[in-house]
MARZA-755898 format. One line per 10 residues: number of its first residue (from 0); for each residue x, y, z of N, C-alpha, C. Coordinates in steps of 0.1 Angstrom, whole numbers. Layout:
<atoms>
NUM = X/Y/Z/X/Y/Z/X/Y/Z  ... .
</atoms>
This chain:
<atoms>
0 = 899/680/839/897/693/845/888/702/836  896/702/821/886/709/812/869/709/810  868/690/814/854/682/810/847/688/823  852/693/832/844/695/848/839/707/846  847/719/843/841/731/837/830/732/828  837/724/818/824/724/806/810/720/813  815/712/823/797/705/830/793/715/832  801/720/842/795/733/851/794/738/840  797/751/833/789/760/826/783/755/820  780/742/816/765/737/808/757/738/816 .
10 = 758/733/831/749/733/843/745/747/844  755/756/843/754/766/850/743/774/838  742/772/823/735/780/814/722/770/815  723/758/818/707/754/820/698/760/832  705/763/839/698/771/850/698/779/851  705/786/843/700/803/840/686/799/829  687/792/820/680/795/812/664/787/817  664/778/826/655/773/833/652/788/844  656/796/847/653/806/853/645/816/849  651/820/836/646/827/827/627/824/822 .
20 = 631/810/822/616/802/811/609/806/824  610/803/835/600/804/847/598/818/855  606/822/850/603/840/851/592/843/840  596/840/828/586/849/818/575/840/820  574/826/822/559/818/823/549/829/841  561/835/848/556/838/860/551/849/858  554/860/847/554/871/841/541/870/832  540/856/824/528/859/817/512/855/828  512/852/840/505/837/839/503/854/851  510/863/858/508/872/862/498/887/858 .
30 = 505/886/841/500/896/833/485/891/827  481/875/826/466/871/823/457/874/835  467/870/849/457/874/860/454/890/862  459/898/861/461/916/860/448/914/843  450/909/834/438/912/824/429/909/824  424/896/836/415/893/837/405/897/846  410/901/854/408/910/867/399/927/868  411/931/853/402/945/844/395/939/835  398/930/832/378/923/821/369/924/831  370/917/838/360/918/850/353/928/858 .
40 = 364/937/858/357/953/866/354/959/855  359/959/840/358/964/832/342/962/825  336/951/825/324/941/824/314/951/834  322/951/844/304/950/853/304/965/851  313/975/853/309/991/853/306/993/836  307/984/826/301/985/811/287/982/813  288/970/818/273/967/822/265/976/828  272/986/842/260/990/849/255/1003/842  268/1011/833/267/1022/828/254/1018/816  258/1005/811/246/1004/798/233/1003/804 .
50 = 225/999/816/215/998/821/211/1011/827  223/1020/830/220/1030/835/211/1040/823  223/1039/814/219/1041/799/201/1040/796  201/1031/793/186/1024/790/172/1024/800  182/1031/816/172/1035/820/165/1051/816  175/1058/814/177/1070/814/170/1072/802  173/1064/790/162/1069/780/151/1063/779  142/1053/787/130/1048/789/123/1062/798  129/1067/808/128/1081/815/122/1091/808  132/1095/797/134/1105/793/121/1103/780 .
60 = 120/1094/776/110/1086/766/95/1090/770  94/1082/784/81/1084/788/77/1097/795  87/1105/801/86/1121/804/82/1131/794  86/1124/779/83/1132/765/73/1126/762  68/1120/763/49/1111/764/43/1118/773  47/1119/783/37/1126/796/34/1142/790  44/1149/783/47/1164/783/35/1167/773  36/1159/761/32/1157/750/21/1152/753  16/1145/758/1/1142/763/-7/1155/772  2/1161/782/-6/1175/794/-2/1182/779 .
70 = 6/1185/769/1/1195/760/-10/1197/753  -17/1180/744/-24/1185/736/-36/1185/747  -35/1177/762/-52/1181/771/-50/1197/771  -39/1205/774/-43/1214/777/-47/1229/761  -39/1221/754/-45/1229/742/-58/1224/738  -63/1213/739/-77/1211/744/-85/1219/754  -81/1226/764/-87/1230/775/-86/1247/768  -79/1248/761/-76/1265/758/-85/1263/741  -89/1253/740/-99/1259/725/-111/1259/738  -113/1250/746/-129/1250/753/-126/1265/759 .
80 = -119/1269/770/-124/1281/773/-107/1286/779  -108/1295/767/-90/1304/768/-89/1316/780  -84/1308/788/-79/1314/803/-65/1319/799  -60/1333/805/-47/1337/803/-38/1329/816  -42/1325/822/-35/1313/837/-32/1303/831  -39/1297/819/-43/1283/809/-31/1287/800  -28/1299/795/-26/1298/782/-7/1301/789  -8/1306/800/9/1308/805/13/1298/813  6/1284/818/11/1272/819/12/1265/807  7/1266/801/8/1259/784/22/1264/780 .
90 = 24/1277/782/34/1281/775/49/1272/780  44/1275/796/55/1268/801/63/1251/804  48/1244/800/50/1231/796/55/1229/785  54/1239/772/54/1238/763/77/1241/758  78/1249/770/92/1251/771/99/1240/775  94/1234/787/102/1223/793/98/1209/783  87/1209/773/88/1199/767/100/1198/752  107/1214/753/113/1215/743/124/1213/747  129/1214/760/142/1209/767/142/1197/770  132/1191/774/134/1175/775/138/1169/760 .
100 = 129/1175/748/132/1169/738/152/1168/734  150/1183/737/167/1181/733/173/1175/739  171/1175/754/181/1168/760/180/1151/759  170/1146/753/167/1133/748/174/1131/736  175/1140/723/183/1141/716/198/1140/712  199/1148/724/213/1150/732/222/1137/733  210/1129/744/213/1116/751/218/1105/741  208/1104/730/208/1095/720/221/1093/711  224/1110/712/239/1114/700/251/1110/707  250/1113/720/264/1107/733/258/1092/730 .
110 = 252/1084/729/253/1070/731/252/1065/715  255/1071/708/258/1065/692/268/1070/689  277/1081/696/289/1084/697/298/1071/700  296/1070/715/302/1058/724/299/1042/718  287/1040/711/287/1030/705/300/1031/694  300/1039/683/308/1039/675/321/1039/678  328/1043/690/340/1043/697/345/1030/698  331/1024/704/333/1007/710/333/1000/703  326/1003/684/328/992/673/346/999/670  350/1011/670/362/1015/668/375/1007/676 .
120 = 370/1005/685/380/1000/696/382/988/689  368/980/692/370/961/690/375/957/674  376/970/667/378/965/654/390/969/651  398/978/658/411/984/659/418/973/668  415/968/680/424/957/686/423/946/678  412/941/672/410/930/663/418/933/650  425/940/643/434/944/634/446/941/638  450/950/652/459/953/658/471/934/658  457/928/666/465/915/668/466/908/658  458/908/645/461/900/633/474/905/628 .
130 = 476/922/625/486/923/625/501/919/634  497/915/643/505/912/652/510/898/650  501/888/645/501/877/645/509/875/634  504/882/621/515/884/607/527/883/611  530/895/616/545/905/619/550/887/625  544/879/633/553/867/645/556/856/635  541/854/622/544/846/614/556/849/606  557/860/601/570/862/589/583/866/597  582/867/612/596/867/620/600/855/620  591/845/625/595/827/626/597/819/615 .
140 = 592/826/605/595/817/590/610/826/587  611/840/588/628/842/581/633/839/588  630/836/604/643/827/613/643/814/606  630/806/608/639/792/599/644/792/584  642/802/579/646/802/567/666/808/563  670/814/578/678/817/582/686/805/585  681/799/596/684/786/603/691/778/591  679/773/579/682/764/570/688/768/563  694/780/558/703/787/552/716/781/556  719/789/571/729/788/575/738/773/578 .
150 = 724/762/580/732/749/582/734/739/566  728/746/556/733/741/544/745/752/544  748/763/543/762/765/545/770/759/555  770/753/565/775/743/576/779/735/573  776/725/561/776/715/556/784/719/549  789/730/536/791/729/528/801/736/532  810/745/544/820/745/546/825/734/554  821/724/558/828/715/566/834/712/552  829/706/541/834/697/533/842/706/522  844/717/524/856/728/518/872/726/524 .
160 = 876/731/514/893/730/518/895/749/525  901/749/536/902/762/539/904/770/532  911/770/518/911/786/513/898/787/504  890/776/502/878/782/494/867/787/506  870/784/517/863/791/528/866/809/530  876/809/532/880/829/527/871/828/514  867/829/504/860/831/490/844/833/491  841/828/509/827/824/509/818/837/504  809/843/498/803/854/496/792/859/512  799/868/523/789/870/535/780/878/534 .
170 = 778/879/515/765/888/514/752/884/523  754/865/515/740/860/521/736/860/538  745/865/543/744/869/560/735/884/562  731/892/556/726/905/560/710/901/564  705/909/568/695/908/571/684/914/562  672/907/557/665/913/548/660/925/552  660/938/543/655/948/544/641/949/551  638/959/557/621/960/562/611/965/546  598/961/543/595/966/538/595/982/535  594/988/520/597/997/515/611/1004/514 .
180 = 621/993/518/639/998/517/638/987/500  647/997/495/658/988/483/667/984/486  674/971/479/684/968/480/695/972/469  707/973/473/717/981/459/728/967/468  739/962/460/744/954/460/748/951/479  736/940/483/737/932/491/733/943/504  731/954/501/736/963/512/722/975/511  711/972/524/701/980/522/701/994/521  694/1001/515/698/1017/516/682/1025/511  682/1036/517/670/1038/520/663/1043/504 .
190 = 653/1042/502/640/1042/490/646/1052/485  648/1057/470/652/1064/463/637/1073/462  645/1085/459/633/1095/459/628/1101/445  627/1086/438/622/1089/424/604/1085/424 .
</atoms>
């Protein structure tokens, strides 16, 4: 009767835990399709804004060529023969070639801004996950290192006589401090403020 139970809840935790594996595989395999999906929309409106980009200052480029070219024909035309009609469109080309400049200026500083954001980003996620990767390596190594701990103590209380089992020291059971804690006998306590 006992051995029938034991099946069942062995049965019964393999299938929870076969439940579980196929939830989080359904969970991740969900969360690549949702990432992939924003790379992709993410991609094309990067893309269109960068062409937009590049058209806008080829634009802005050759409108400050054009301005700059009707200036010096027309300061050419005001040394040949200085018309006050001549000399107050000059003036006024000469305004709007000062606002195009800036606003070309302008353009250039918003898009070495946003560049710099975009080396900030890719180099901040690219940290982000190495650090990430660290933090999973030195989790999985003090778990085996835990593991192997604990099954050489497994061994070595099997082959103990029960009262040298009460004597065991359950210091080596704590859990290593996080960096920047001290340890004072077996028992972490926070960084002294010397």
């Amino acid at each position: 009767m006992e051995s029938q139970k034991t099946e069942l809840e062995s049965s019964e935790e393999k299938s929870v835990t076969v439940d579980q594996n196929e939830n989080a595989k359904n969970r991740l395999q969900s969360t690549e399709a949702l990432a992939k999906a924003l790379s992709s929309t993410l991609t094309t409106v990067i893309k269109d804004f960068d062409s937009k980009a590049q058209q806008t200052f080829a634009s802005q480029d050759h409108l400050s060529q054009s301005l700059d070219r009707l200036t010096r024909e027309l300061d050419k035309l005001l040394d040949d023969a200085p018309f006050l009609f001549i000399m107050q469109h000059a003036a006024k080309i000469s305004a709007v070639r000062k606002r195009v400049s800036s606003l070309n200026s302008v353009l250039k500083s918003v898009q070495r801004r946003l560049d710099n954001i975009d080396r900030m980003l890719f180099v901040g996620v690219r940290i982000q996950h190495q650090q990430q990767q660290q933090h999973d390596a030195y989790a999985i190594s003090s778990w085996l290192v835990s593991i192997k701990d604990m099954s050489s103590l497994d061994i070595k209380c099997a082959s103990m006589p029960m009262p040298a089992l009460a004597s065991v020291n359950m210091t080596m059971f704590f859990i290593p401090p996080s960096p920047g804690r001290r340890m004072q006998d077996g028992i972490p306590h926070p960084k002294s403020t010397e």
